[in-house]
N, CA and C atoms of all chains as a GROMACS GRO file, in nm:
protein
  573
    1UNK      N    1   1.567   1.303  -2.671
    1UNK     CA    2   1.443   1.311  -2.595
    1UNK      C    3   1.406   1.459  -2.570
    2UNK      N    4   1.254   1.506  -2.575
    2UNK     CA    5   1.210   1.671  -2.559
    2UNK      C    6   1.261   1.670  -2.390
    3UNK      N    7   1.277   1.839  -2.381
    3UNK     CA    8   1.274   1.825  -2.244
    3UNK      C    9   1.147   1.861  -2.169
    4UNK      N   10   1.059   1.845  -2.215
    4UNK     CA   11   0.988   1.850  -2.115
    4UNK      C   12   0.933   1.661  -2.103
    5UNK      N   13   0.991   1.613  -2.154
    5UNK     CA   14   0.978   1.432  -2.146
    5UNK      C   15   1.086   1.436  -2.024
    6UNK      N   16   1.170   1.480  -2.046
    6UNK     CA   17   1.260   1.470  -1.925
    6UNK      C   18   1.202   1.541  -1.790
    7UNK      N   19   1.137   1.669  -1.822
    7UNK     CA   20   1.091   1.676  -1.689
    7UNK      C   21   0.998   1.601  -1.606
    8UNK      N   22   0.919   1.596  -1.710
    8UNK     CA   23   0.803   1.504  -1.651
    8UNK      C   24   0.887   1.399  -1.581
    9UNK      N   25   0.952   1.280  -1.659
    9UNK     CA   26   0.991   1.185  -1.579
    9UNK      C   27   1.101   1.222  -1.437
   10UNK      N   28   1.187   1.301  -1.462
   10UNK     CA   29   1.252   1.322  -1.307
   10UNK      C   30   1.126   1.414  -1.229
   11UNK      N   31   1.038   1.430  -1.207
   11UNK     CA   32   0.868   1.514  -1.170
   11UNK      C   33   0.842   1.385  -1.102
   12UNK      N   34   0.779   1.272  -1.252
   12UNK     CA   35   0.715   1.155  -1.147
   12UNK      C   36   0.846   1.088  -1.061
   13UNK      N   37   0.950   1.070  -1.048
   13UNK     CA   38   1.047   0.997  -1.001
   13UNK      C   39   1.052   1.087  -0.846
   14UNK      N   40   1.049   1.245  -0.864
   14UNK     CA   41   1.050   1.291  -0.690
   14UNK      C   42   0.920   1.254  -0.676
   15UNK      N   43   0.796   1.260  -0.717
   15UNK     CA   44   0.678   1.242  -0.672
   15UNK      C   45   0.666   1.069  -0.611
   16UNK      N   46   0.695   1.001  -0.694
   16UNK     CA   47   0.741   0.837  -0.638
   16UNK      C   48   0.797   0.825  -0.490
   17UNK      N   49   0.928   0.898  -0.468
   17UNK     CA   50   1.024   0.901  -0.379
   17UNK      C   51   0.910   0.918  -0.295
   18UNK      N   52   0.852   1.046  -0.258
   18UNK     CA   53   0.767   1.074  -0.173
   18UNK      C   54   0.639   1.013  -0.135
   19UNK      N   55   0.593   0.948  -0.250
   19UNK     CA   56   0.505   0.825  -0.192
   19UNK      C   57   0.555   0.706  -0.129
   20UNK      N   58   0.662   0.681  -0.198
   20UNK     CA   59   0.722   0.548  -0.117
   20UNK      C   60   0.768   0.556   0.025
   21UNK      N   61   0.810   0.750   0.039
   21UNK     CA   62   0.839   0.747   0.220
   21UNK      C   63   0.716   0.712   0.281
   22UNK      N   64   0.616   0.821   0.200
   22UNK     CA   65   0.472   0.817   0.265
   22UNK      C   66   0.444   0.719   0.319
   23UNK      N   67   0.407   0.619   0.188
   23UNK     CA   68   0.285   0.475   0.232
   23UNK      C   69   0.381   0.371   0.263
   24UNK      N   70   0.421   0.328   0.173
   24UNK     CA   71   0.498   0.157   0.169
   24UNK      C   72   0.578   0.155   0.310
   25UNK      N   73   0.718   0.267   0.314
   25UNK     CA   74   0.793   0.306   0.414
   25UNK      C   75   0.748   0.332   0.559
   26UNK      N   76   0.601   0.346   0.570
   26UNK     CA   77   0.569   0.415   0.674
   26UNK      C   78   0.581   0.577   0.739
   27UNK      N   79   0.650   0.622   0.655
   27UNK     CA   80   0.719   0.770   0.733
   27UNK      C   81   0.554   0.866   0.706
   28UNK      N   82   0.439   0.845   0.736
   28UNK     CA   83   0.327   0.915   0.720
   28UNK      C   84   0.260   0.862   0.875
   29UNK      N   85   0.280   0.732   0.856
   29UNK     CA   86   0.186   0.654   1.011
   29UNK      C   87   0.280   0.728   1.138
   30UNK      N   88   0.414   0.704   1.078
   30UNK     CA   89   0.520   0.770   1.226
   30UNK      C   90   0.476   0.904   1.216
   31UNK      N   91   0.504   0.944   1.129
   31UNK     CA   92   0.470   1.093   1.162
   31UNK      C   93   0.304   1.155   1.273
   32UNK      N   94   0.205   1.040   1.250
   32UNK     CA   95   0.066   1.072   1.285
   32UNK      C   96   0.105   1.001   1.409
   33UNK      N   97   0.156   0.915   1.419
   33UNK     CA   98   0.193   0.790   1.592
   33UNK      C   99   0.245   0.945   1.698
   34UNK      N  100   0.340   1.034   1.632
   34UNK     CA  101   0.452   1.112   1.714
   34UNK      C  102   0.329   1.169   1.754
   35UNK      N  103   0.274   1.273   1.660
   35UNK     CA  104   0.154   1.391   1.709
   35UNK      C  105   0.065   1.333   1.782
   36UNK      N  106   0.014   1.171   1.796
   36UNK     CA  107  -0.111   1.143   1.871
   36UNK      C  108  -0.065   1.110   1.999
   37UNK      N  109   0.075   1.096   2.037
   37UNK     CA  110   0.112   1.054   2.128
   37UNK      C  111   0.160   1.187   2.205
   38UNK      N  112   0.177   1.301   2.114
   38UNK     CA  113   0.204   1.452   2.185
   38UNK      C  114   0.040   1.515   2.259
   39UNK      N  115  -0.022   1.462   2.135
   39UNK     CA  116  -0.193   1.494   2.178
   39UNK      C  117  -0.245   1.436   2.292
   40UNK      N  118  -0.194   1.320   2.312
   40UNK     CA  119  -0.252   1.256   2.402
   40UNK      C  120  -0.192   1.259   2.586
   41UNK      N  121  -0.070   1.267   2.556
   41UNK     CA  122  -0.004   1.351   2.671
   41UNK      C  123  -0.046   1.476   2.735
   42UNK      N  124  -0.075   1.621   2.629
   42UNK     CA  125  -0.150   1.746   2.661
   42UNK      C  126  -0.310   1.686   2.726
   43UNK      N  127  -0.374   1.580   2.680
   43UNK     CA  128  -0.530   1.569   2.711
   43UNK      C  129  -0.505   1.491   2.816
   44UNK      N  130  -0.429   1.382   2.880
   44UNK     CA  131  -0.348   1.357   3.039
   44UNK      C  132  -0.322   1.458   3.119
   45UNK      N  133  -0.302   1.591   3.075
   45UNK     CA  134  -0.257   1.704   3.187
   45UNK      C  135  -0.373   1.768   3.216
   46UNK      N  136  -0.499   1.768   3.134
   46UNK     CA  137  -0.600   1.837   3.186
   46UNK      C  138  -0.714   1.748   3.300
   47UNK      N  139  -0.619   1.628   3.297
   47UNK     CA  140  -0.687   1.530   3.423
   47UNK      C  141  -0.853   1.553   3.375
   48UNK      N  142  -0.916   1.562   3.244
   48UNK     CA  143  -1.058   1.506   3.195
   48UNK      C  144  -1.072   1.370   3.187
   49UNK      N  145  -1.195   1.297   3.288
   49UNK     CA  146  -1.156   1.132   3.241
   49UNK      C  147  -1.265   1.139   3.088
   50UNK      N  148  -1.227   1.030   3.005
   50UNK     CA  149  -1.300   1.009   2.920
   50UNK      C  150  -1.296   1.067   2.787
   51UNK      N  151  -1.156   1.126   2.843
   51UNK     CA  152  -1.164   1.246   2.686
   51UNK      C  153  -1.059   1.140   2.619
   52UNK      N  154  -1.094   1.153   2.485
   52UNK     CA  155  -0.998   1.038   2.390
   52UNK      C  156  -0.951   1.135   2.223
   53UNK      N  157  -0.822   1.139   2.173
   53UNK     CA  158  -0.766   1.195   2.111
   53UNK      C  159  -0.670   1.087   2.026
   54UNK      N  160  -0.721   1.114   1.886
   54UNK     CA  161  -0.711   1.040   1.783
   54UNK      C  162  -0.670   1.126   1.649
   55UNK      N  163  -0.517   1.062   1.599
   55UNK     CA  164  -0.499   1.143   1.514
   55UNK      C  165  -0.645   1.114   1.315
   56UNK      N  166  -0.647   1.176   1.259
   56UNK     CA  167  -0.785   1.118   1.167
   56UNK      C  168  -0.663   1.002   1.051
   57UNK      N  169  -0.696   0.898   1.009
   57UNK     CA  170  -0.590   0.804   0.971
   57UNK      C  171  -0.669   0.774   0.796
   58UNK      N  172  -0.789   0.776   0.783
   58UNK     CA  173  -0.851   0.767   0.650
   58UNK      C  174  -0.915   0.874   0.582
   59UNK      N  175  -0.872   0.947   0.518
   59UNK     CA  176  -0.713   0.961   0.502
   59UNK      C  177  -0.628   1.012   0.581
   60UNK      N  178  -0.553   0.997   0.595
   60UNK     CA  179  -0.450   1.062   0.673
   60UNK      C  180  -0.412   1.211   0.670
   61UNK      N  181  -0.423   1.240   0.741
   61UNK     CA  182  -0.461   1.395   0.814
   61UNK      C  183  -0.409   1.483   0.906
   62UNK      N  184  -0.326   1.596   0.921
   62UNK     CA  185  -0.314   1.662   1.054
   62UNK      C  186  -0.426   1.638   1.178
   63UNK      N  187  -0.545   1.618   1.130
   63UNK     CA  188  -0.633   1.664   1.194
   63UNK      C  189  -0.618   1.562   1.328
   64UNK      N  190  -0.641   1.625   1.441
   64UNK     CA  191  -0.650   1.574   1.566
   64UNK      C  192  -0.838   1.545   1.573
   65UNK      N  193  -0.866   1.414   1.627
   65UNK     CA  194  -1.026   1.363   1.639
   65UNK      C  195  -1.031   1.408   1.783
   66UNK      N  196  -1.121   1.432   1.878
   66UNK     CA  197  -1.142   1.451   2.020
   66UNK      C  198  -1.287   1.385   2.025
   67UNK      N  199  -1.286   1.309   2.145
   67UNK     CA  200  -1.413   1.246   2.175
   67UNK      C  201  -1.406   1.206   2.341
   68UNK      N  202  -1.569   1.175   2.325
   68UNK     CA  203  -1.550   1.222   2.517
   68UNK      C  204  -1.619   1.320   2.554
   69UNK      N  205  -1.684   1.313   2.693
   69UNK     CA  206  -1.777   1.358   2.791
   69UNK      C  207  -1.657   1.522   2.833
   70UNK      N  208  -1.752   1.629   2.727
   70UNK     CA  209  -1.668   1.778   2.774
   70UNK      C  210  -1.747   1.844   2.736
   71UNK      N  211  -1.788   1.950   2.869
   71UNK     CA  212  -1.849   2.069   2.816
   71UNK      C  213  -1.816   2.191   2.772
   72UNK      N  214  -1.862   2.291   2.726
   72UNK     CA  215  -1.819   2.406   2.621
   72UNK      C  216  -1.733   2.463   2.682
   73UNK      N  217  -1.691   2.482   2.823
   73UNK     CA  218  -1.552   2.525   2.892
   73UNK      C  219  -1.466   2.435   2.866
   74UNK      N  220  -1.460   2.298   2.868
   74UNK     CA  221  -1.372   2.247   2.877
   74UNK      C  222  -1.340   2.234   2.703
   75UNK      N  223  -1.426   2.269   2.654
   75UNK     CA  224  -1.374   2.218   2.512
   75UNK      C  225  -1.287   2.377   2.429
   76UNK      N  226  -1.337   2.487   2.486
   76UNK     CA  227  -1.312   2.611   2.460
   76UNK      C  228  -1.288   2.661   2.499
   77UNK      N  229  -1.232   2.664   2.668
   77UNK     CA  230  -1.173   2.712   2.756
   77UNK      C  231  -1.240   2.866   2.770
   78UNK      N  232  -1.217   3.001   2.843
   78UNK     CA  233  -1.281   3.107   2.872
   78UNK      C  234  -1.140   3.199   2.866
   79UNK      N  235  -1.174   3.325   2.806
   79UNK     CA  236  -1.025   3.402   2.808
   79UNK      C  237  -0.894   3.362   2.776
   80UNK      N  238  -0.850   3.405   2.847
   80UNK     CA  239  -0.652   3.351   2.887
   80UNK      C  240  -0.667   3.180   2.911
   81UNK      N  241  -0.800   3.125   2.961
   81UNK     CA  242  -0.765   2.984   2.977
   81UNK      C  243  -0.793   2.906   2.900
   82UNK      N  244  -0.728   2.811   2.766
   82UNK     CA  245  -0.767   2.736   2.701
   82UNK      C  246  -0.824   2.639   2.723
   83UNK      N  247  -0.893   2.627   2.634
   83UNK     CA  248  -0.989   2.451   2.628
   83UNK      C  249  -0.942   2.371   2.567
   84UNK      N  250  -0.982   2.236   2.555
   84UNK     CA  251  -0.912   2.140   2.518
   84UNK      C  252  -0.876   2.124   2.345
   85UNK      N  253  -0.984   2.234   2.252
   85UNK     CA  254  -0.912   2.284   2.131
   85UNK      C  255  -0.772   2.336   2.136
   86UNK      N  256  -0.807   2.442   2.210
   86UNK     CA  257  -0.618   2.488   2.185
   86UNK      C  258  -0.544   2.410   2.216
   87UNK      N  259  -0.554   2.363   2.330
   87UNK     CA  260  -0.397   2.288   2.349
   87UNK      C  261  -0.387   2.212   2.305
   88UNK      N  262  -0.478   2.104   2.221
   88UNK     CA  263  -0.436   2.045   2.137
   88UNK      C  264  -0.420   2.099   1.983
   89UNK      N  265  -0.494   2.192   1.929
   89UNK     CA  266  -0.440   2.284   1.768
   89UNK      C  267  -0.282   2.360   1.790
   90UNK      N  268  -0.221   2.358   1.928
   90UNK     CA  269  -0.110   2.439   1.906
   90UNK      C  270  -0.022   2.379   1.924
   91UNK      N  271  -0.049   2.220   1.935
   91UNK     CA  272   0.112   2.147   1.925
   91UNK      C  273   0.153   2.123   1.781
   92UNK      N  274   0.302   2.168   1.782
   92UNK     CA  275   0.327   2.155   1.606
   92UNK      C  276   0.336   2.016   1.557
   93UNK      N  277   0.295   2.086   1.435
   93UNK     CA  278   0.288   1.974   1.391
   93UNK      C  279   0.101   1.906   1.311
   94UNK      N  280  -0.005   1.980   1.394
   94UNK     CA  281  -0.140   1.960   1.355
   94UNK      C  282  -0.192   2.031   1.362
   95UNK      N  283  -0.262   2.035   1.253
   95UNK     CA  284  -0.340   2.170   1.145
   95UNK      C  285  -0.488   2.172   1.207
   96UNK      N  286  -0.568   2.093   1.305
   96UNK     CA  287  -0.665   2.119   1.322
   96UNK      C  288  -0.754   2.035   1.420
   97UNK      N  289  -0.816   2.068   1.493
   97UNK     CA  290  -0.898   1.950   1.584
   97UNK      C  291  -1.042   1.975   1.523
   98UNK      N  292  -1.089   1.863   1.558
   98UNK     CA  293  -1.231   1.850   1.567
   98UNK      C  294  -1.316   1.731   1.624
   99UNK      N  295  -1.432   1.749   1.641
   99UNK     CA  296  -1.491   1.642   1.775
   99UNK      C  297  -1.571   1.569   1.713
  100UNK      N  298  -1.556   1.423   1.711
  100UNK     CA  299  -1.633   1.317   1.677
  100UNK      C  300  -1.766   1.316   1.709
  101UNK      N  301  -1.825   1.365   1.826
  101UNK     CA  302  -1.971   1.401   1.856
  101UNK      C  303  -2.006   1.497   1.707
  102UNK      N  304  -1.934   1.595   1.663
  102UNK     CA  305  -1.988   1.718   1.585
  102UNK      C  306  -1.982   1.866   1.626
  103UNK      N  307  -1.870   1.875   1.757
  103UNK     CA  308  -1.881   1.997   1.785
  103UNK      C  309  -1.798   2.076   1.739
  104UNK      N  310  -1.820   2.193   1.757
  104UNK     CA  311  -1.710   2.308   1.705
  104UNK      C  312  -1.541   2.253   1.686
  105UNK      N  313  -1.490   2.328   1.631
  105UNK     CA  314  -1.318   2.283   1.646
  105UNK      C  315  -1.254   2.349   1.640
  106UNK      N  316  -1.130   2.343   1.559
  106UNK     CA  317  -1.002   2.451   1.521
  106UNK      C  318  -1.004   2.464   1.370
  107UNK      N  319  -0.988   2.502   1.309
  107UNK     CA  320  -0.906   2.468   1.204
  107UNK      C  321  -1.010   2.399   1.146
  108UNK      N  322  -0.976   2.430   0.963
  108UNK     CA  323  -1.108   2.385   0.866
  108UNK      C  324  -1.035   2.264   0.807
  109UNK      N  325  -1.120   2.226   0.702
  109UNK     CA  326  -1.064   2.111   0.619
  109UNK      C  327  -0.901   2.151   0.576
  110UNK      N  328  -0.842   2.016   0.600
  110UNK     CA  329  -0.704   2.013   0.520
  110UNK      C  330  -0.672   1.943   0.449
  111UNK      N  331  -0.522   1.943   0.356
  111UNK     CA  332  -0.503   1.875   0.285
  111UNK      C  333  -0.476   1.710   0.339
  112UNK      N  334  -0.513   1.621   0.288
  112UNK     CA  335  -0.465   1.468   0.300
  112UNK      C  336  -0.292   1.493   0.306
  113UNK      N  337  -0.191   1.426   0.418
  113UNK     CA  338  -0.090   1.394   0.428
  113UNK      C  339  -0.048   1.419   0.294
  114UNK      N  340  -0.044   1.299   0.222
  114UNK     CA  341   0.004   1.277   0.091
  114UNK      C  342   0.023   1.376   0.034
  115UNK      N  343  -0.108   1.447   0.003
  115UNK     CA  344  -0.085   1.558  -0.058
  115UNK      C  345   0.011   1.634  -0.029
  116UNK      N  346  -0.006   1.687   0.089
  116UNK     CA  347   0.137   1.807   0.150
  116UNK      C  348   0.233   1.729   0.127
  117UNK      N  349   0.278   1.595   0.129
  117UNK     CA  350   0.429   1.558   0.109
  117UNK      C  351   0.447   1.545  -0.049
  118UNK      N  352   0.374   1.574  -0.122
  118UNK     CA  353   0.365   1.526  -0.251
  118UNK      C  354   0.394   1.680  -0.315
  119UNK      N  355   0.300   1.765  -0.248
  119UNK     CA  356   0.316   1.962  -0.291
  119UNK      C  357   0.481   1.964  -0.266
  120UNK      N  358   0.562   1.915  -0.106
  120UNK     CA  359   0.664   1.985  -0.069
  120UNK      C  360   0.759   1.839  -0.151
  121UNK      N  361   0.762   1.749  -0.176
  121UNK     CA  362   0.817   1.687  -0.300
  121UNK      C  363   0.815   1.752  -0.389
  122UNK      N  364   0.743   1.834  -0.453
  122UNK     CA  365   0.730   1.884  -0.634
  122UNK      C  366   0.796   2.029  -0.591
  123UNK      N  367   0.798   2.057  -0.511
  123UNK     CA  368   0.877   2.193  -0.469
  123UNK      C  369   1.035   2.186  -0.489
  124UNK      N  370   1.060   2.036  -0.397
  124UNK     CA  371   1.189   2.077  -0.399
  124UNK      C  372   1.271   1.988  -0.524
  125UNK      N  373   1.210   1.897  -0.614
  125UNK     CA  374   1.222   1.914  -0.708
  125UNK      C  375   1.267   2.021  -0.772
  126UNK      N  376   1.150   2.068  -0.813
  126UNK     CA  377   1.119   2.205  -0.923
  126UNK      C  378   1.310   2.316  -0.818
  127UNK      N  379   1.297   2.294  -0.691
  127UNK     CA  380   1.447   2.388  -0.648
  127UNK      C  381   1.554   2.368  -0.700
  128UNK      N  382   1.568   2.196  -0.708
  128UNK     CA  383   1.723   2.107  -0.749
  128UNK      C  384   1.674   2.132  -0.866
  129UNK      N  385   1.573   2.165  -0.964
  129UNK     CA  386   1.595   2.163  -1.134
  129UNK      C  387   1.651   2.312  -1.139
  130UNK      N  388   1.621   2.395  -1.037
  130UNK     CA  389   1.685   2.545  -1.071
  130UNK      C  390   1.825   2.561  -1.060
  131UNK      N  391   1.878   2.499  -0.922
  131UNK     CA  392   1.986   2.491  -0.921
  131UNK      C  393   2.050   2.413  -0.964
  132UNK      N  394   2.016   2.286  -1.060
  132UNK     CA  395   2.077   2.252  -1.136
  132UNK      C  396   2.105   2.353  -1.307
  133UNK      N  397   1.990   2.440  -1.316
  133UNK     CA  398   1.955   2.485  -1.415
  133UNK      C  399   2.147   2.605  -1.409
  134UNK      N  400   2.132   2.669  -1.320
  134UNK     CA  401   2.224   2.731  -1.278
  134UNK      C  402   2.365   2.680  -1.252
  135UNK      N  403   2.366   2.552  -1.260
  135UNK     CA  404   2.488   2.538  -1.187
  135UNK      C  405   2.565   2.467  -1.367
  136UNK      N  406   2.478   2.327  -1.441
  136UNK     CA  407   2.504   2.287  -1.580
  136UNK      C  408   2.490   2.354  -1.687
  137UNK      N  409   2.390   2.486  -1.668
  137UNK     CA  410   2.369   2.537  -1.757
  137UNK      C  411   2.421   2.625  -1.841
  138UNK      N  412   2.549   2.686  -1.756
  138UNK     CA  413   2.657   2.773  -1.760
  138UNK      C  414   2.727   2.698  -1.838
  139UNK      N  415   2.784   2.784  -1.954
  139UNK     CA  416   2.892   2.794  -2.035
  139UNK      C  417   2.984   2.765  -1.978
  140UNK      N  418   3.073   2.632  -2.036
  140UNK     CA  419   3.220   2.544  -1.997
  140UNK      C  420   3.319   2.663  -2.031
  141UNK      N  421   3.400   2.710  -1.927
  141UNK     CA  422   3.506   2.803  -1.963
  141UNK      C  423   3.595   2.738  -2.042
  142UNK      N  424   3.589   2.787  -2.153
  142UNK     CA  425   3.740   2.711  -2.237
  142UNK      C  426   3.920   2.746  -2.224
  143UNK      N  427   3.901   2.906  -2.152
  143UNK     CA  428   4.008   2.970  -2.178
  143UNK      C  429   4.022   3.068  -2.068
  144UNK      N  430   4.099   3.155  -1.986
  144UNK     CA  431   4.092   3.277  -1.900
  144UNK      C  432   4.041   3.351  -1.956
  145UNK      N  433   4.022   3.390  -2.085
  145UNK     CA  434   3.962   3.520  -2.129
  145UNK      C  435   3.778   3.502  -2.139
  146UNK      N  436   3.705   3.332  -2.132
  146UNK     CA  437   3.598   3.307  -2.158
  146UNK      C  438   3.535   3.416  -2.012
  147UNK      N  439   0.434   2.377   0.961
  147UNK     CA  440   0.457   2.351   0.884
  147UNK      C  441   0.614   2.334   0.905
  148UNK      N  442   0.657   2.339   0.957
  148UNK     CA  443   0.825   2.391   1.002
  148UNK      C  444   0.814   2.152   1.038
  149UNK      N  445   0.733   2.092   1.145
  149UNK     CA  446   0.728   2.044   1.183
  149UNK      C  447   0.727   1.894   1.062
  150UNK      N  448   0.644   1.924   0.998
  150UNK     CA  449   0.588   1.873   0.882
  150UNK      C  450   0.702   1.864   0.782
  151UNK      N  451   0.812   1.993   0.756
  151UNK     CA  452   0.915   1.964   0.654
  151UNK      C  453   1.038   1.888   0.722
  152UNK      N  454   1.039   1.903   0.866
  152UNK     CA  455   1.160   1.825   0.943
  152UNK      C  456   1.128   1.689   0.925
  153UNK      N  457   1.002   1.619   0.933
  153UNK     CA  458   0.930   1.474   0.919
  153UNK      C  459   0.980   1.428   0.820
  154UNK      N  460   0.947   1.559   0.640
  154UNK     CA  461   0.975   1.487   0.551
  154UNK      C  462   1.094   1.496   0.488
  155UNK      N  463   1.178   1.546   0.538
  155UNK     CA  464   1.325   1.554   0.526
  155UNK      C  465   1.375   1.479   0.429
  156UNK      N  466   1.364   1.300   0.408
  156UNK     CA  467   1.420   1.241   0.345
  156UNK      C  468   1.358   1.225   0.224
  157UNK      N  469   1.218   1.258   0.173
  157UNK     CA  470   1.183   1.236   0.072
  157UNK      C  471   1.209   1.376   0.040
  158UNK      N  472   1.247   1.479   0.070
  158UNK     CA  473   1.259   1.607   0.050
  158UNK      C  474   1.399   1.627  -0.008
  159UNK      N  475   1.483   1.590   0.039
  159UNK     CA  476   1.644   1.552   0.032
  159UNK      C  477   1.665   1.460  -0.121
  160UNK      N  478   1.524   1.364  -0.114
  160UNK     CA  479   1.528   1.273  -0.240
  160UNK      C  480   1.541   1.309  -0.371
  161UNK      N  481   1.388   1.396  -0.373
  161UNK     CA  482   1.322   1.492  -0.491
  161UNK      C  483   1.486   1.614  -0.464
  162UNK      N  484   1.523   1.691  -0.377
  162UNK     CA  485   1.600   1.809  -0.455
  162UNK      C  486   1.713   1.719  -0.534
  163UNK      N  487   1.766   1.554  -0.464
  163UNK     CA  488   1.863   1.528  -0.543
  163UNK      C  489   1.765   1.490  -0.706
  164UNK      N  490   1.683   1.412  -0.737
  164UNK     CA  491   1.616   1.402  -0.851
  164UNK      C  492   1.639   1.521  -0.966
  165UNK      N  493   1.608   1.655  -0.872
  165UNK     CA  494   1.580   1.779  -0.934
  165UNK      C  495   1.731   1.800  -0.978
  166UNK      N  496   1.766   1.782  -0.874
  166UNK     CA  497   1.958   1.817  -0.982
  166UNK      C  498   1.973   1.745  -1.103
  167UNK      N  499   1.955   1.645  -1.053
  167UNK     CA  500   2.002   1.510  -1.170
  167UNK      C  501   1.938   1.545  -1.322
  168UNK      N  502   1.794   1.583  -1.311
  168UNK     CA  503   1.727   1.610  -1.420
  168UNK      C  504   1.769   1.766  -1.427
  169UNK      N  505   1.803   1.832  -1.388
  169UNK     CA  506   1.865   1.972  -1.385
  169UNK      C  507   1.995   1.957  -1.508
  170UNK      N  508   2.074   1.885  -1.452
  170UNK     CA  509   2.194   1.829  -1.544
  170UNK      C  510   2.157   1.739  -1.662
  171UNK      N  511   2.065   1.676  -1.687
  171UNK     CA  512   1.998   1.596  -1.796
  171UNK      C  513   1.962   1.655  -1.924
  172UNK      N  514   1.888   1.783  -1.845
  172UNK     CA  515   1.802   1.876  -1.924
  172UNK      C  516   1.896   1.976  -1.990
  173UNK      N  517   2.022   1.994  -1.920
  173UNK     CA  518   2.101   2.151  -1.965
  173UNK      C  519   2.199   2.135  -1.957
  174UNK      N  520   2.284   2.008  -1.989
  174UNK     CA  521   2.423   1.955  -1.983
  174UNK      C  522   2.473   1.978  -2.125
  175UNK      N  523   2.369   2.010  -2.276
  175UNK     CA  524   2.414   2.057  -2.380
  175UNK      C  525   2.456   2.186  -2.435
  176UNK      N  526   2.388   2.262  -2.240
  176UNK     CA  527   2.441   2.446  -2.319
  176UNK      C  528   2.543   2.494  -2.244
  177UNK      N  529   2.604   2.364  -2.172
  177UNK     CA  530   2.739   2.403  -2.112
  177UNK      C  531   2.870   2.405  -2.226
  178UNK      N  532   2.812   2.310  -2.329
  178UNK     CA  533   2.917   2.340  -2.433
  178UNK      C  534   2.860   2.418  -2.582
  179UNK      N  535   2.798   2.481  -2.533
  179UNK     CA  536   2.743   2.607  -2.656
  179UNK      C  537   2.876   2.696  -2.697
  180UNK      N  538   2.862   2.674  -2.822
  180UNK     CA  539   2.980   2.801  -2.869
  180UNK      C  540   2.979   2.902  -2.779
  181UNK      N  541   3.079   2.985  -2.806
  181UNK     CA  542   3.131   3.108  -2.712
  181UNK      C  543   3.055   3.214  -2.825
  182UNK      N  544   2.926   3.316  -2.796
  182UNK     CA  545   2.925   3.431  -2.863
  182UNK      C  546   3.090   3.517  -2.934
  183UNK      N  547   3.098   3.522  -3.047
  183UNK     CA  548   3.195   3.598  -3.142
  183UNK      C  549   3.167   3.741  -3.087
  184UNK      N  550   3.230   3.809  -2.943
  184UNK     CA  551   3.212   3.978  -2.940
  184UNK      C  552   3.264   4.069  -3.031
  185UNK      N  553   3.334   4.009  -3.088
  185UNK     CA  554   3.435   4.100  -3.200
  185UNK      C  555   3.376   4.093  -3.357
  186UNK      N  556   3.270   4.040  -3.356
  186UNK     CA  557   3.208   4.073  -3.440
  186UNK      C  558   3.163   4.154  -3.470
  187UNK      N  559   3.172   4.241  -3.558
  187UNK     CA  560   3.089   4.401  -3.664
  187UNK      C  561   3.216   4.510  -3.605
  188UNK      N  562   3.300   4.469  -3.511
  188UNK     CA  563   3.385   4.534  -3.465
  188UNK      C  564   3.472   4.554  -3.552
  189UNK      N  565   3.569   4.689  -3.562
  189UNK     CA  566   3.665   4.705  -3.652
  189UNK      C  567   3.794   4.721  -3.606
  190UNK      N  568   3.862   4.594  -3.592
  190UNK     CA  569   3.983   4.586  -3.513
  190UNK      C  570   4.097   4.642  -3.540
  191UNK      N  571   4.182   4.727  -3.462
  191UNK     CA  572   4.291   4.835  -3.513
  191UNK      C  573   4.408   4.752  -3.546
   0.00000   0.00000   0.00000
């Protein structure tokens, strides 16, 4: 078999792995359940009634949704005091807010979930083919003097 | 992003084992490559 037939197929086989955590497995919904439930705790401490925080699910997204009765202080806070963008763009973990009305946000378009687990799948692939490259690729010592 | 690679840990863990496996697939024939002849063109005393 060529090797690049071989790469390809151990390529699609990590790329598989990583869809199957993704979708079938669930490990994409948990991952968005943890952050909306971190999001939603920070938007409880600013005691706003009516404010509602939604991680974006079609497709699946870092992005934090915000919706709800807030005005431009509360959504952007003034100086040293954040608005309800920051404290929710700086919990790790989410790449960006933005407001279901249409207002300003954090953070621009991102990649779909998938994608990023699919980029950092083909990464660490492409690592284990190096260090495999390094580790099989070496000449079998036959002798002390090899 | 730190947050994001701890999440995907296990499909991450998956693909580097994949990557070995096909690592060893791909280059398991130049572990037994002849030994270069150094003493070749050499004029041995």
């Amino acid at each position: 078999m060529r090797p690049w037939m071989k790469f390809t197929i151990g390529l699609a086989a990590a790329l598989a792995a990583g869809w199957l955590f993704h979708g079938p497995a669930g490990g994409g919904a948990r991952f968005l359940d943890a952050l909306q439930a971190h999001a939603e705790l920070r938007v409880r401490y600013t005691e706003l009634p009516g404010i509602r925080v939604e991680m974006e699910r079609a497709p699946m997204r870092r992005t934090a949704i915000l919706s709800g009765p807030a005005d431009d202080f509360q959504r952007n806070g003034m100086g040293s005091y954040p608005g309800l963008n920051e404290r929710i763009a700086t919990i790790p973990g989410i790449a960006g807010v933005r407001w279901a009305e249409g207002h300003r946000g954090i953070g621009g378009a991102r990649l779909p979930l998938l994608a990023e687990t699919l980029i950092l799948c083909a990464l660490a692939f492409l690592v284990g083919l190096g260090i495999g490259r390094l580790v099989f690729g070496r000449r079998k010592r036959t002798s002390f003097l090899d | 992003m730190m947050t994001l690679l701890r999440a995907d840990i296990v499909p991450l863990a998956v693909a580097l084992a994949i990557g070995l496996a096909t690592g060893w697939w791909m280059f398991r024939h130049l572990r037994y490559r002849p030994r270069p002849n150094s003493s070749e063109g050499s004029d041995p005393q």
